[in-house]
PDB file of N, CA, C and O in Angstrom:
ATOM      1  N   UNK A   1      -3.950  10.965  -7.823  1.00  0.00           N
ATOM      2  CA  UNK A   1      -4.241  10.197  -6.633  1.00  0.00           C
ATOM      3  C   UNK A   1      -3.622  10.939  -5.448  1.00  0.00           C
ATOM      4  O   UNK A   1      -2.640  11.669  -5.587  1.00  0.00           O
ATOM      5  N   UNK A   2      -4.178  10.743  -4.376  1.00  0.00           N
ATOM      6  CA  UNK A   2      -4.022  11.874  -2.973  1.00  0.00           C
ATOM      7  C   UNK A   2      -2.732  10.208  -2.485  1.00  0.00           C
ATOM      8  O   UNK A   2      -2.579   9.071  -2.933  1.00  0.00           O
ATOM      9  N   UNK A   3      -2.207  10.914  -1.541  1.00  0.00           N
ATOM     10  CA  UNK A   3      -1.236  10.558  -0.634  1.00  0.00           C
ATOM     11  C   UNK A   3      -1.861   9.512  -0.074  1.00  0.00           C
ATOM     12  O   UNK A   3      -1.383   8.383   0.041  1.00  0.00           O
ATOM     13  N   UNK A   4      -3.127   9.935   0.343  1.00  0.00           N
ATOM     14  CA  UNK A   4      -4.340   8.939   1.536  1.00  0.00           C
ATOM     15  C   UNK A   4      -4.540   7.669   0.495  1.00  0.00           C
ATOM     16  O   UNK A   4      -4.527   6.508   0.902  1.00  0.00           O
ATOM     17  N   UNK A   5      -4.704   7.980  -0.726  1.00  0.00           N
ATOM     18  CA  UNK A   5      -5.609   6.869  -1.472  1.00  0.00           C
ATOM     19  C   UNK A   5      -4.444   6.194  -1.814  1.00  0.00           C
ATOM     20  O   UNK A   5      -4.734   5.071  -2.227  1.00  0.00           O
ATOM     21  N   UNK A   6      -2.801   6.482  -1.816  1.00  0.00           N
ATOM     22  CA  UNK A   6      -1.844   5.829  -2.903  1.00  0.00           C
ATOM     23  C   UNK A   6      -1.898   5.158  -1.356  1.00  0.00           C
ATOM     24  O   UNK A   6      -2.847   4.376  -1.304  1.00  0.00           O
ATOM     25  N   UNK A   7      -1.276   5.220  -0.276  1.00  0.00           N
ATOM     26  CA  UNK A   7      -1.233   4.476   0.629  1.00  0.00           C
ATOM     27  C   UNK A   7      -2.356   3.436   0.940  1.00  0.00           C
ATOM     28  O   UNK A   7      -1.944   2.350   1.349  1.00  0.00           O
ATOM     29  N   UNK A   8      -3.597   3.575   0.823  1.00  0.00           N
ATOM     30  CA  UNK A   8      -4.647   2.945   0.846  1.00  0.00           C
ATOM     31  C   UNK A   8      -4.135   1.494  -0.082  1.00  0.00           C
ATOM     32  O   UNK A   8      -4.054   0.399   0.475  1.00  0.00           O
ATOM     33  N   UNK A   9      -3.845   1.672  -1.422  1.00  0.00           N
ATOM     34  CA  UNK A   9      -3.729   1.219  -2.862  1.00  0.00           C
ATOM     35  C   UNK A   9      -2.609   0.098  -2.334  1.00  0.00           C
ATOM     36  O   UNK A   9      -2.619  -1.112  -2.562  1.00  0.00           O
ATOM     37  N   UNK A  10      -1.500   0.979  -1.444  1.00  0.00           N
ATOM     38  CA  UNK A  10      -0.318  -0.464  -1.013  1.00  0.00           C
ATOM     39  C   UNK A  10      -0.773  -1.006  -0.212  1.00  0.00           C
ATOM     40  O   UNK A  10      -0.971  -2.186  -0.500  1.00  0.00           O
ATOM     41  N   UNK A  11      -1.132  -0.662   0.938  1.00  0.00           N
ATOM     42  CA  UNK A  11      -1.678  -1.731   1.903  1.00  0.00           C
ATOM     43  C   UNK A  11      -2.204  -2.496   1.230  1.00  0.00           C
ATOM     44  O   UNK A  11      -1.463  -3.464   1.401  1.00  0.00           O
ATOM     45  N   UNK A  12      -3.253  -2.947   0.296  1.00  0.00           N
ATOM     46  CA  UNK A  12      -4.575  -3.306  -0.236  1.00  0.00           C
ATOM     47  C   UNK A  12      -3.644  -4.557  -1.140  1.00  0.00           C
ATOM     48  O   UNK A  12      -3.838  -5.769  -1.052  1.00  0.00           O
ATOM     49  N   UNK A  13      -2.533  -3.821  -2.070  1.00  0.00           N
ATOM     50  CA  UNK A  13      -1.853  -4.747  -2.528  1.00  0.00           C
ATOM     51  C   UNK A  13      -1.009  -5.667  -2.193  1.00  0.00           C
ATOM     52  O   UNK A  13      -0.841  -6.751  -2.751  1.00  0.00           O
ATOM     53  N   UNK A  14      -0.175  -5.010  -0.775  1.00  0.00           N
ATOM     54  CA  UNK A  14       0.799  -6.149  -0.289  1.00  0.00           C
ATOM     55  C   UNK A  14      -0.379  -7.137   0.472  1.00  0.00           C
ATOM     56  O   UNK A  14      -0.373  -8.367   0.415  1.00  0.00           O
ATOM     57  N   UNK A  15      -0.851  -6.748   0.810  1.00  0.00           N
ATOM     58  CA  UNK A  15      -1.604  -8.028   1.480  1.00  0.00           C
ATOM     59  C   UNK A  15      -2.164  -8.714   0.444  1.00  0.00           C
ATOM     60  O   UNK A  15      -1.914  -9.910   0.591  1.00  0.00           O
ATOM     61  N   UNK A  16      -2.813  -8.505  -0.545  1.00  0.00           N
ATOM     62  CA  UNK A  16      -3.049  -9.009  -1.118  1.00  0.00           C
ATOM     63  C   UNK A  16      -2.134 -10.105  -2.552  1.00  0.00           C
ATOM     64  O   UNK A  16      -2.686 -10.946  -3.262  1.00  0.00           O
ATOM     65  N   UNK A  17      -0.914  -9.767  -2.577  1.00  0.00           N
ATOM     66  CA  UNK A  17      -0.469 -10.161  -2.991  1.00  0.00           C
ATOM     67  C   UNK A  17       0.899 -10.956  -2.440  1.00  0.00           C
ATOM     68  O   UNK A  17       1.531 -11.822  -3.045  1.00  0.00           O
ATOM     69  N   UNK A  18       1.135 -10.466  -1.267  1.00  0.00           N
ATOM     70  CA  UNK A  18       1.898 -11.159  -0.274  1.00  0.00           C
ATOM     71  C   UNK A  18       3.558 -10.639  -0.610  1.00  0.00           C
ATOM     72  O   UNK A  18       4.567 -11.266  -0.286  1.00  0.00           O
ATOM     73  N   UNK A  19       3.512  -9.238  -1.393  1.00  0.00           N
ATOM     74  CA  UNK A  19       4.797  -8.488  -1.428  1.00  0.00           C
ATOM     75  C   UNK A  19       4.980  -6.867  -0.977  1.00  0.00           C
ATOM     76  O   UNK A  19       3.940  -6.265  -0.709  1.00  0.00           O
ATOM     77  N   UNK A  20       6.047  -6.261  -0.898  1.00  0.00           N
ATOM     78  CA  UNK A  20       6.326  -5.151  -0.554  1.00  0.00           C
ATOM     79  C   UNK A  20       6.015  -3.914  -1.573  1.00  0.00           C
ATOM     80  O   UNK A  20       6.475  -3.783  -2.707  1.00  0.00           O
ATOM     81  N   UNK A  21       4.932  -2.858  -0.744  1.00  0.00           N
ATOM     82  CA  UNK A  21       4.849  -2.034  -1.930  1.00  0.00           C
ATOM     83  C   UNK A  21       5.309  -0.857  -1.289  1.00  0.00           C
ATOM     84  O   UNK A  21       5.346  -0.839  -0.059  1.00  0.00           O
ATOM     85  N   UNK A  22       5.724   0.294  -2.060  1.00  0.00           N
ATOM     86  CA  UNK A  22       6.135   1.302  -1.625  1.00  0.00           C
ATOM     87  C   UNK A  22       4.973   2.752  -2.263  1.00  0.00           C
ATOM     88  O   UNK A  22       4.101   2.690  -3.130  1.00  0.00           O
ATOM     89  N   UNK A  23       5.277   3.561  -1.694  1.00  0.00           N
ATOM     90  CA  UNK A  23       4.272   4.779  -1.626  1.00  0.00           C
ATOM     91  C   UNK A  23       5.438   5.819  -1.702  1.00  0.00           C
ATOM     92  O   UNK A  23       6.241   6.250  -0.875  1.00  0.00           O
ATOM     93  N   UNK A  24       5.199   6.053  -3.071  1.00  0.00           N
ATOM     94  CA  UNK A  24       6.297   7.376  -3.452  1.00  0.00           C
ATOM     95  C   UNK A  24       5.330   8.706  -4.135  1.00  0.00           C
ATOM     96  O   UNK A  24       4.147   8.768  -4.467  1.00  0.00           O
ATOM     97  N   UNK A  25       6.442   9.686  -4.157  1.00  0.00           N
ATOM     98  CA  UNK A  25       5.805  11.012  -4.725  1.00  0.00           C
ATOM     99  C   UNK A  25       6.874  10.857  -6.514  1.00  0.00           C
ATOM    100  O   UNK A  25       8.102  10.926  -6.571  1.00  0.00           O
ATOM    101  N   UNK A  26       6.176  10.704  -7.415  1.00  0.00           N
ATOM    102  CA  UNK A  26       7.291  11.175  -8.553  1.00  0.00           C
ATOM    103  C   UNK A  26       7.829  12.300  -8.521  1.00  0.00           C
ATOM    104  O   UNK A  26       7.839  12.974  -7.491  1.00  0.00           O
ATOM    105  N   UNK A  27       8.472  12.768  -9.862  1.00  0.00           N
ATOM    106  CA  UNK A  27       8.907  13.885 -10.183  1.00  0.00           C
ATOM    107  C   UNK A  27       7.894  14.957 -10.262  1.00  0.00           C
ATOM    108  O   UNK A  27       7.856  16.125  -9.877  1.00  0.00           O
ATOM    109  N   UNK A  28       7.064  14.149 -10.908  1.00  0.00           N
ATOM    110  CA  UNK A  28       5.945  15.038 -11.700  1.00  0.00           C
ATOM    111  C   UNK A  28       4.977  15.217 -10.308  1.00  0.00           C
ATOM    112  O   UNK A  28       3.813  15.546 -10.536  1.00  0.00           O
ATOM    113  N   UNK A  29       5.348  15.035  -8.956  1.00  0.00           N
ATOM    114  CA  UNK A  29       4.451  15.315  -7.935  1.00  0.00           C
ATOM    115  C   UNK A  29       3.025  14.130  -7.543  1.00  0.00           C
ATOM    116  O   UNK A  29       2.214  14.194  -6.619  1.00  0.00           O
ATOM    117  N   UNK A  30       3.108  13.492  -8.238  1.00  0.00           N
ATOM    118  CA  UNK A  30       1.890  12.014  -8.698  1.00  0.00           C
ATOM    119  C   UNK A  30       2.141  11.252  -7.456  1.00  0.00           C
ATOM    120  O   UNK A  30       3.328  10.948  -7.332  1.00  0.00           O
ATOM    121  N   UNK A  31       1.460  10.905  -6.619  1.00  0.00           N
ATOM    122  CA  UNK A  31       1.711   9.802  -5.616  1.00  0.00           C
ATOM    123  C   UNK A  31       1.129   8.592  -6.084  1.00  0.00           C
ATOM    124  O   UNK A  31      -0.026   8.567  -6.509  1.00  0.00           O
ATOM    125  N   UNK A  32       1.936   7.481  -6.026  1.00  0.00           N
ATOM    126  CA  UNK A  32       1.514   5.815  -6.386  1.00  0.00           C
ATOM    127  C   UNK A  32       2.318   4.878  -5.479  1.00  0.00           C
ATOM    128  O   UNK A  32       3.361   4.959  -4.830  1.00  0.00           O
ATOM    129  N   UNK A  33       1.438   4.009  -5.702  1.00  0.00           N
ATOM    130  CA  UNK A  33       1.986   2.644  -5.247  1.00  0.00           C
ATOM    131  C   UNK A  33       2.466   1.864  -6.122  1.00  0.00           C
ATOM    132  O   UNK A  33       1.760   1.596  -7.095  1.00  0.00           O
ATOM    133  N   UNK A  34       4.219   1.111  -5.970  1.00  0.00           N
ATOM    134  CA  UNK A  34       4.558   0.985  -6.550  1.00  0.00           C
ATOM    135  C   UNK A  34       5.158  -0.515  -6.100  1.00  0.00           C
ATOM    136  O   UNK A  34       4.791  -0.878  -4.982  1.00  0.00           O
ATOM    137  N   UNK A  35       6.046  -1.440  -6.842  1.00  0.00           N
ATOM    138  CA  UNK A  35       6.488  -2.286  -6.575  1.00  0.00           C
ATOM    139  C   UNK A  35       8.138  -1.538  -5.927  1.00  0.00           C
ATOM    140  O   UNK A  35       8.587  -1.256  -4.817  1.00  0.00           O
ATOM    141  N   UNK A  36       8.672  -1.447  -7.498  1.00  0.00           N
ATOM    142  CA  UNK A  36      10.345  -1.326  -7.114  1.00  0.00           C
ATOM    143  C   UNK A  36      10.391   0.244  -7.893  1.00  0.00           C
ATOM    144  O   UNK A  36      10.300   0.561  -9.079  1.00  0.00           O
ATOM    145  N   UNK A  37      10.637   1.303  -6.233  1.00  0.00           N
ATOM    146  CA  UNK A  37      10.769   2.482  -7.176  1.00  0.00           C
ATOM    147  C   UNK A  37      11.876   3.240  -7.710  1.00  0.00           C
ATOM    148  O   UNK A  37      12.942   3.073  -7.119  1.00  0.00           O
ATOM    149  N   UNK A  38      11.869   4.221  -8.923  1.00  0.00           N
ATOM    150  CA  UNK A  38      12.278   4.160  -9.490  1.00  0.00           C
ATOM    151  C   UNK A  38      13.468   5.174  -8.457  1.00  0.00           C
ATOM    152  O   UNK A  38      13.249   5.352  -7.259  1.00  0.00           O
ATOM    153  N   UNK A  39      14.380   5.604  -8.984  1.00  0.00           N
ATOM    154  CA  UNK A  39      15.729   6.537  -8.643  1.00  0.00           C
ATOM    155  C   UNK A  39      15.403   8.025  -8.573  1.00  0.00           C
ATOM    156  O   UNK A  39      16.172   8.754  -7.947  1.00  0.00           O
ATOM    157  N   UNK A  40      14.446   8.475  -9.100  1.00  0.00           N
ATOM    158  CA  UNK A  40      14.365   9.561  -8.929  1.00  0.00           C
ATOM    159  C   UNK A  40      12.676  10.281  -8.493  1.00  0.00           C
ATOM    160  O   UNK A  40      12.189  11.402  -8.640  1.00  0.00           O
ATOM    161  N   UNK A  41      12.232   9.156  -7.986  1.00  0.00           N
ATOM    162  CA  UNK A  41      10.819   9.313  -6.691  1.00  0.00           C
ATOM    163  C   UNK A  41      11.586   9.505  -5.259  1.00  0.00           C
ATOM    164  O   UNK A  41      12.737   9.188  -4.962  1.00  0.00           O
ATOM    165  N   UNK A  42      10.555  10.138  -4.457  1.00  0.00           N
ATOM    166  CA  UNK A  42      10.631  10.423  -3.165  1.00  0.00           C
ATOM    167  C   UNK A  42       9.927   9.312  -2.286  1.00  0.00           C
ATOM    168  O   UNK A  42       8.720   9.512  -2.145  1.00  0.00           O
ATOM    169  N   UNK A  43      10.444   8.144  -1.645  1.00  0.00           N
ATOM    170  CA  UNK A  43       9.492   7.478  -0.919  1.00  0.00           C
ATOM    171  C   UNK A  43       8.981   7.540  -0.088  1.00  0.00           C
ATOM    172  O   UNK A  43       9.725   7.514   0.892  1.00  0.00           O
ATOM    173  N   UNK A  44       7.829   7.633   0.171  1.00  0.00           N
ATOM    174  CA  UNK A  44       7.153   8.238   1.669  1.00  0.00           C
ATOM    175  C   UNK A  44       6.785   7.017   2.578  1.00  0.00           C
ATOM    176  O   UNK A  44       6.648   7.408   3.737  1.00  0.00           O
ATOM    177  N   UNK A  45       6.570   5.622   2.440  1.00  0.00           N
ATOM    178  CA  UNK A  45       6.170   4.826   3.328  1.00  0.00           C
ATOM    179  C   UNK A  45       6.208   3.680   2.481  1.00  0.00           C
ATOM    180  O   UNK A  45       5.836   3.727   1.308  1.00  0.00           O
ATOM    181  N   UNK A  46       6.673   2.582   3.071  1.00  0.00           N
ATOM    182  CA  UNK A  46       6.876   1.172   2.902  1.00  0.00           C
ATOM    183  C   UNK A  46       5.687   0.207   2.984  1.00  0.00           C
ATOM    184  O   UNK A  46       4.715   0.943   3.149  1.00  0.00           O
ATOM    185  N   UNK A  47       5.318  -0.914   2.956  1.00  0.00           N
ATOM    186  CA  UNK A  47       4.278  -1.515   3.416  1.00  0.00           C
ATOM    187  C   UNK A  47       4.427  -2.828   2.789  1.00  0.00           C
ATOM    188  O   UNK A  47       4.320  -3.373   1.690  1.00  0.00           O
ATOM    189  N   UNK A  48       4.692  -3.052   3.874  1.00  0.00           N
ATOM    190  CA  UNK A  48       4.732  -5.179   3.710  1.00  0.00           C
ATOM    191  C   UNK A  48       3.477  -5.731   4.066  1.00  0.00           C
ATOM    192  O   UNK A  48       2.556  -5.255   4.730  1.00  0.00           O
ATOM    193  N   UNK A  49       3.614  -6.851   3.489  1.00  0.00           N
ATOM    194  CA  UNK A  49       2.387  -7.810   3.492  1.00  0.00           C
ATOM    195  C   UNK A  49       2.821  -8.093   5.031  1.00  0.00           C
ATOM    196  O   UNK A  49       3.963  -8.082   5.492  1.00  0.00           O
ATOM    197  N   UNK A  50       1.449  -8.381   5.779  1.00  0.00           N
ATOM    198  CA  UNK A  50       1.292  -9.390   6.802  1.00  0.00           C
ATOM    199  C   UNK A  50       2.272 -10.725   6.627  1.00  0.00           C
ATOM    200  O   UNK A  50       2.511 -11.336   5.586  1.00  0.00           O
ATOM    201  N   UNK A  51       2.737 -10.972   7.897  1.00  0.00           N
ATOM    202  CA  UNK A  51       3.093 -12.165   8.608  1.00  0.00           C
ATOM    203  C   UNK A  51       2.626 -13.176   8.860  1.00  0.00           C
ATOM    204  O   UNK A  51       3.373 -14.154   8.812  1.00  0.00           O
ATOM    205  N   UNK A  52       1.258 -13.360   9.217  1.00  0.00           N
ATOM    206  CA  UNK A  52       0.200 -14.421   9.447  1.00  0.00           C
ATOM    207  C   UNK A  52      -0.833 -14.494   8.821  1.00  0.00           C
ATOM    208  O   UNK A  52      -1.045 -13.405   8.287  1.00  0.00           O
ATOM    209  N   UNK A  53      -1.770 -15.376   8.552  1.00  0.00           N
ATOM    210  CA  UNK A  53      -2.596 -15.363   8.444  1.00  0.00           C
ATOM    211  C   UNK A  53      -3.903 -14.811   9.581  1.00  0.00           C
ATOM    212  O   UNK A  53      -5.008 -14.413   9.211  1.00  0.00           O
ATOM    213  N   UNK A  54      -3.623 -14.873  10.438  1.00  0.00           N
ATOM    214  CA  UNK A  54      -4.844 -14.460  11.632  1.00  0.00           C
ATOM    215  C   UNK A  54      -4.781 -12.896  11.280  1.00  0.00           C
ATOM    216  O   UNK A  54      -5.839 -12.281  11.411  1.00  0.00           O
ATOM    217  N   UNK A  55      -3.302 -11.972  10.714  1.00  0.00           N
ATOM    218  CA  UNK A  55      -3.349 -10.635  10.565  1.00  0.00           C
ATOM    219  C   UNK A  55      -4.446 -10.263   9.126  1.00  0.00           C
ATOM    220  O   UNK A  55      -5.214  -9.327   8.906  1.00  0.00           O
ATOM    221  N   UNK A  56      -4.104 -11.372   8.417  1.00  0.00           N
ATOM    222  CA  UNK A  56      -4.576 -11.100   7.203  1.00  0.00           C
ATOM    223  C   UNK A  56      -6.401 -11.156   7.452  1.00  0.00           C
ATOM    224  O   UNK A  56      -7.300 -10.356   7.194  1.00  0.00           O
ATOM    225  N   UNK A  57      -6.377 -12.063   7.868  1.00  0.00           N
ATOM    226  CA  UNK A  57      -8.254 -12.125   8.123  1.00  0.00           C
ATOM    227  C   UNK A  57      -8.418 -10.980   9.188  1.00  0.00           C
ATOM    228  O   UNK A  57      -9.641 -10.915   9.306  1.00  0.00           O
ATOM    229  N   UNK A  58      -8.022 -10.302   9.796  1.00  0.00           N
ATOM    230  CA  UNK A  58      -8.516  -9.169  10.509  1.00  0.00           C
ATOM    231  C   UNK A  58      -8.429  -7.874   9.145  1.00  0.00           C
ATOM    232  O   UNK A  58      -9.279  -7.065   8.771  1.00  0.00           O
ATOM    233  N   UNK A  59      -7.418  -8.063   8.803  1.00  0.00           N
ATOM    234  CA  UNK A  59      -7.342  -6.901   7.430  1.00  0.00           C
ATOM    235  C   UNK A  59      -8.762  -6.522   6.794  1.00  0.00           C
ATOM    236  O   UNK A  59      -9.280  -5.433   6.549  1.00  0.00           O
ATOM    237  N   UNK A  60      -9.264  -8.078   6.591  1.00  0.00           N
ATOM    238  CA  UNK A  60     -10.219  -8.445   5.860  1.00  0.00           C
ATOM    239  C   UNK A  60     -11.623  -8.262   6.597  1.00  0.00           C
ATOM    240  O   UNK A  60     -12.550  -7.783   5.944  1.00  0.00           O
ATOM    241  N   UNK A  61     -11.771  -8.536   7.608  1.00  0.00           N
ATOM    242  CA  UNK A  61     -12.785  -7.978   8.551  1.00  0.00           C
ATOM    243  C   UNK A  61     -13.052  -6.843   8.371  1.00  0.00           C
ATOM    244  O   UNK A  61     -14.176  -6.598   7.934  1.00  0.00           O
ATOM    245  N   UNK A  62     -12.025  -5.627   8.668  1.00  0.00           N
ATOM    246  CA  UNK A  62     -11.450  -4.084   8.701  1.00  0.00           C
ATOM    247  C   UNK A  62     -12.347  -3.721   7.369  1.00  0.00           C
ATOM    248  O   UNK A  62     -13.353  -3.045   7.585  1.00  0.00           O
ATOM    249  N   UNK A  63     -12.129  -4.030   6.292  1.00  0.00           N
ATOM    250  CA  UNK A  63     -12.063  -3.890   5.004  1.00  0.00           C
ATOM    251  C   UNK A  63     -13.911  -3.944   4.824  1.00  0.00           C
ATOM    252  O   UNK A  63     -14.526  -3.029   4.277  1.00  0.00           O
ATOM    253  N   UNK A  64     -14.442  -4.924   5.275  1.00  0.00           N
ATOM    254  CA  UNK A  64     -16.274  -5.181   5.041  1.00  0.00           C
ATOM    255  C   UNK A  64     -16.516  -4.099   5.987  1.00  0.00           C
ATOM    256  O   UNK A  64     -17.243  -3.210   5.546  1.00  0.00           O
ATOM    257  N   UNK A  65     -15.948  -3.903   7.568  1.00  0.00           N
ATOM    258  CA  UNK A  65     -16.582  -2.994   8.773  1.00  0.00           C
ATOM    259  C   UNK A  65     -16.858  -1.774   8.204  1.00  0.00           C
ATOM    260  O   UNK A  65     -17.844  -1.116   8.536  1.00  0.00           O
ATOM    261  N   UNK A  66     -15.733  -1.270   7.022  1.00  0.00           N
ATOM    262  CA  UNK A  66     -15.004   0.063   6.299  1.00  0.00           C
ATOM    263  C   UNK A  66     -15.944   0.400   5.692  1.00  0.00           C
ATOM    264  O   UNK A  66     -16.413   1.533   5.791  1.00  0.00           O
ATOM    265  N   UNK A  67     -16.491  -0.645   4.822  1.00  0.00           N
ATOM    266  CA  UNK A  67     -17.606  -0.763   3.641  1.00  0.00           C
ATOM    267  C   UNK A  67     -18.650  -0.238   4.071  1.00  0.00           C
ATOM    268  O   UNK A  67     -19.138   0.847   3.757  1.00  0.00           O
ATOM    269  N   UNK A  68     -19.081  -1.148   4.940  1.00  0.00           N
ATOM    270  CA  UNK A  68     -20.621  -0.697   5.293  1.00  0.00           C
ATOM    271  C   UNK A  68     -21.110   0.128   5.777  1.00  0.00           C
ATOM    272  O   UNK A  68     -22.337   0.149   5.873  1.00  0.00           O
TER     273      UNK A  68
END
């Protein structure tokens, strides 16, 4: 998975699940999205769920505009 798509993968999940995901590089060079990472990943970017709901339905707008 590319850097672009693991970040894609957290956004997609914290909002959707309404927790914090993180976007690390492993050892082995692998970028993922992760919940709680481990001690010996590199983290490259954080990503919390939305605050509101009005953020979340624009997410969701974003997301069909993206599609089509």
């Amino acid at each position: 998975m590319t850097d672009k798509r693991a970040r894609h993968y957290a956004k997609v999940l914290a909002r959707g699940m309404g927790v914090t995901f993180y976007v690390v590089r492993s050892r082995q060079g692998r970028f993922l999205a992760v919940q709680i990472p481990s001690d010996d990943c590199q983290i490259l970017a954080t990503v919390m769920p939305p605050r509101t709901v009005r953020m979340t339905r624009q997410f969701r707008r974003d997301q069909v505009r993206g599609a089509a």
